[in-house]
Every structure is written in C-alpha cells, then in structure tokens.
C-alpha positions as CSV (number, residue, x, y, z in Angstrom):
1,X,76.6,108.8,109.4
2,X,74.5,105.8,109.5
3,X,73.7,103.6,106.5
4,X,70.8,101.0,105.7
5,X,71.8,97.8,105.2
6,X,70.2,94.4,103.8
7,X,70.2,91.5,106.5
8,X,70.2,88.1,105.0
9,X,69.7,85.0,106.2
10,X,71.9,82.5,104.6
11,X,70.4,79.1,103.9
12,X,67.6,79.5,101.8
13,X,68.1,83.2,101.0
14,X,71.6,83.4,99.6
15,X,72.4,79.1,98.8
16,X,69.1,77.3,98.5
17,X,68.8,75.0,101.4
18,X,69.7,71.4,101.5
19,X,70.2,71.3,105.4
20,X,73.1,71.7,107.0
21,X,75.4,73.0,104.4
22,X,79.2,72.5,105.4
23,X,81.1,72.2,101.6
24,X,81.4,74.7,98.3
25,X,80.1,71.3,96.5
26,X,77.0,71.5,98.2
27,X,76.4,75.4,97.8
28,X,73.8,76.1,95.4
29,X,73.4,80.1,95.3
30,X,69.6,80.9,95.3
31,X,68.6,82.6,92.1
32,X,68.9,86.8,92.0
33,X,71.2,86.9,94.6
34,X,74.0,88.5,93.3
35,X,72.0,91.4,91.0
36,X,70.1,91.9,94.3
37,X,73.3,92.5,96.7
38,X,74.9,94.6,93.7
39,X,71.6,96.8,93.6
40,X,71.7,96.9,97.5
41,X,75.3,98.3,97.5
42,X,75.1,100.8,94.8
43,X,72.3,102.0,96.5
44,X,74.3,102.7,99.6
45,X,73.6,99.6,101.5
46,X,75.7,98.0,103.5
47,X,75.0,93.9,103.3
48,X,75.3,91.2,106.4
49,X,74.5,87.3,106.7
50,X,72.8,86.9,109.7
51,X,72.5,82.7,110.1
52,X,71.8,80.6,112.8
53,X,74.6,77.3,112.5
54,X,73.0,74.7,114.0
55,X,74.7,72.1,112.3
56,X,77.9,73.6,114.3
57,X,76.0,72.8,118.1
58,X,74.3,69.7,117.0
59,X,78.2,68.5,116.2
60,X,77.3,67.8,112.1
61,X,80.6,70.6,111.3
62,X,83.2,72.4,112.9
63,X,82.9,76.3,113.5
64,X,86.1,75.9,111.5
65,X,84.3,74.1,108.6
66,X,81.6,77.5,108.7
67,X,84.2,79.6,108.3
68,X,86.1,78.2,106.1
69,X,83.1,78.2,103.7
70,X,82.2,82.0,104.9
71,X,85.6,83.0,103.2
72,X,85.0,81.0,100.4
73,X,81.4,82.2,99.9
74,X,82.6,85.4,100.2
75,X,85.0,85.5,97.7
76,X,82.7,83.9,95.3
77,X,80.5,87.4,95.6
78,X,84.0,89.2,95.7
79,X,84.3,88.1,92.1
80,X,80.8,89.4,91.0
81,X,82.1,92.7,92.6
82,X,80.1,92.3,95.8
83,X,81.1,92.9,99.2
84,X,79.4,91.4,102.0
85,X,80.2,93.8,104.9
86,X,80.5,90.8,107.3
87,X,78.6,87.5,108.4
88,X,76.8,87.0,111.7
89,X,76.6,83.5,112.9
90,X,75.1,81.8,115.8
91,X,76.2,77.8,116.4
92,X,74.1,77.7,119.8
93,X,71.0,75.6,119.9
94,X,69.0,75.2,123.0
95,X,67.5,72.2,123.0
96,X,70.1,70.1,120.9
97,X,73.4,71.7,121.0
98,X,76.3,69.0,122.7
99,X,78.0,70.6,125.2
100,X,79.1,74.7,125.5
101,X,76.6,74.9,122.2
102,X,73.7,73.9,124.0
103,X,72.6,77.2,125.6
104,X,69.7,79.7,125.1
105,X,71.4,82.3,123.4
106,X,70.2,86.2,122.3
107,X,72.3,85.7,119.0
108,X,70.1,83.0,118.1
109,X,66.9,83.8,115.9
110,X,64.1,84.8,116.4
111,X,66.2,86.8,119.2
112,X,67.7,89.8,117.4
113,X,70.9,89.6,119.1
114,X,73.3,89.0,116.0
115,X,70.8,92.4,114.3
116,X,71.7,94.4,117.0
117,X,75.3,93.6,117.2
118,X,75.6,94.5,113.3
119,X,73.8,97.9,113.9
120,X,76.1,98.8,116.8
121,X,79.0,98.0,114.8
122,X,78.4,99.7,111.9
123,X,76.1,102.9,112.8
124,X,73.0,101.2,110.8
125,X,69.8,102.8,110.1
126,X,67.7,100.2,111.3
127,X,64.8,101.6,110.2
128,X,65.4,102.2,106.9
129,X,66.9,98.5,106.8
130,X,65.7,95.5,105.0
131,X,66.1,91.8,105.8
132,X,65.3,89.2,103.6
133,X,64.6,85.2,105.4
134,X,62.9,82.7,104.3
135,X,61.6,81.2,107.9
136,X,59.0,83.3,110.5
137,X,61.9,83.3,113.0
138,X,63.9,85.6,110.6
139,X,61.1,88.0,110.1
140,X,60.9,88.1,114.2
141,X,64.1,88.8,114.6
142,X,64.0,91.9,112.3
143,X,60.9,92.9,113.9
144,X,62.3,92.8,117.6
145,X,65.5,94.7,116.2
146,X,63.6,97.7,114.5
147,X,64.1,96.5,111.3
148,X,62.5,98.6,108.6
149,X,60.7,96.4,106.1
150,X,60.9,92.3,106.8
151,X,60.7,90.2,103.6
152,X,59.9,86.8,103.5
153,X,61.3,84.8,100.5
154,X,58.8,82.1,99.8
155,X,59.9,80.8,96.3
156,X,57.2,77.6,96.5
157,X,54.9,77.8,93.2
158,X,51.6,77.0,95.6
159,X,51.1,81.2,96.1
160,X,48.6,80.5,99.1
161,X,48.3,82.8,101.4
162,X,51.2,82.6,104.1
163,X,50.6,84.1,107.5
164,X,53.4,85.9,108.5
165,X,54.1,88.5,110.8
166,X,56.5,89.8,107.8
167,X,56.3,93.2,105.4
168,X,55.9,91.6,102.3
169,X,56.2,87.8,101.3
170,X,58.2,87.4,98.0
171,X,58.7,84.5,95.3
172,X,61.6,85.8,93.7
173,X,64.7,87.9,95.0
174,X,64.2,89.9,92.0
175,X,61.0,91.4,93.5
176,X,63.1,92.9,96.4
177,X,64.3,95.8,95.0
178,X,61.0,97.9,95.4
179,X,61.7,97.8,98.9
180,X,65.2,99.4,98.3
181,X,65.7,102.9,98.8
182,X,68.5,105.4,97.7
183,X,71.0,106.1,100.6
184,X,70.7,110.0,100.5
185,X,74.3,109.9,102.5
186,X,75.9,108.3,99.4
C-alpha cells in the first residue's frame, strides 16, 4: 500500500548550514525539526534525506566521513523516537568533482533521481508527498518527481517576496504541518 513521505534536504533543513558539514561538532540541528519528523510519522509518513554531498566530489570529506555522520545523525533522531526511513545522497558534481565524482549525474538535484529511487523503493505516494529544501534546486527536484506540495524553508527575517517555483515558502519548520495530511492507510 503506498505511503506519503516527507523528503528533506539536509543542510539547511535538518542542521543549519555552515557549508560543507563533515563532524557531529559542527551539526547544529535547525529549529522544529524533530516535533516536525515526529508529526510526520505519526501521521503515517514515512521520512527520507535527500542531499546532494558535494563536499564528497570536490575532495573536502570522504563518502566514509558522510556516512559516518549519517549514522550518527540518525541515531541522534533515534533518541527523540524518530526514524528516518533512510538517507539519499549524491557526492557527484559536474563541474568541480575530482575524478569518478566529476560527472553529470540524475541523482544530483535539481534532477529527481535520488526522489524517484526513494518512491520505487518504498511504494510512495508521490503525490500526496511533501518535501521541504531550502534552495530552488530542491523544490525542482520535487516538482520533476511528482512531488505533492514543495516547501521552501526560507528562515531569513527580511520576508520579501521570494520567487520560487515552490508550494509554499516557509520561515519556520513549525509552519509545515498544515501541509501534512492523515495517512488513511495507517
């Protein structure tokens, strides 16, 4: 039966982003984040990171540094009672990956490639799917992948109107749960 789930992105949605975030000591989780993923899941969603890794092609961390801080990430919203259904990641860049990393790939947003592979994984209802990102490439990406409603987390204090291609732009992940709907299947 297929399920809804809430795609985030991961640097600037879940840990607030200080560029190219390798270490726990440097993971600052973004304010909300937990009550919304708790929200998400007893509502019946099912929750995946979807994050490009850049820092991994340009050669600024090992995939095995990423991971590494996936598990421990993950067991930090373990301990709230949260889990994350899994974590999408793509290290390729096209322009300034070194070596294998420097390709073109469908994985990497705005393509919709790591979306899709979730979805086909997991049987998820795409279109009654939210993703929360905090850049216009994350809001393509949903778009291109049938995502249902595409949030952009814009948590500046200057409110001016943002043109995005996205559902709804958002200062706060507390504002997110309007767009969160019961899982009837549940």
């Amino acid at each position: 039966m297929s399920r809804p789930a809430l795609f985030l992105d991961r640097d600037g949605v879940i840990n607030i982003d200080h560029a190219y975030v390798c270490k726990p000591e440097n993971f600052e989780y973004v304010d909300h984040i937990f009550e919304l993923c708790r929200t998400a899941k007893r509502l019946g969603y099912l929750i995946f990171v979807v994050t490009n890794q850049a820092g991994i092609g340009r050669g600024y961390y090992s995939e095995q540094d990423f991971l590494k801080l996936t598990e421990w990430m993950c067991g930090v919203f373990k301990s709230q009672g949260i889990l994350i259904d899994k974590v999408y990641f793509c290290p390729f860049h096209p322009e300034h990956g070194v070596g294998h990393y420097k390709i073109d790939s469908p994985f990497r947003k705005p393509a919709p490639g790591m979306i899709q592979q979730a979805s086909q994984e997991f049987d998820v209802d795409l279109a009654k799917s939210v993703l929360v990102g905090d850049k216009e490439s994350d809001i393509q990406a949903g778009i291109t992948a049938g995502v249902g409603f595409n949030l952009l987390y814009d948590p500046s204090e200057l409110h001016d109107p943002v043109e995005t291609a996205a559902s709804a732009v958002v200062n706060s992940l507390s504002e997110i749960d309007q767009f969160l709907y019961p899982n009837e299947n549940c």
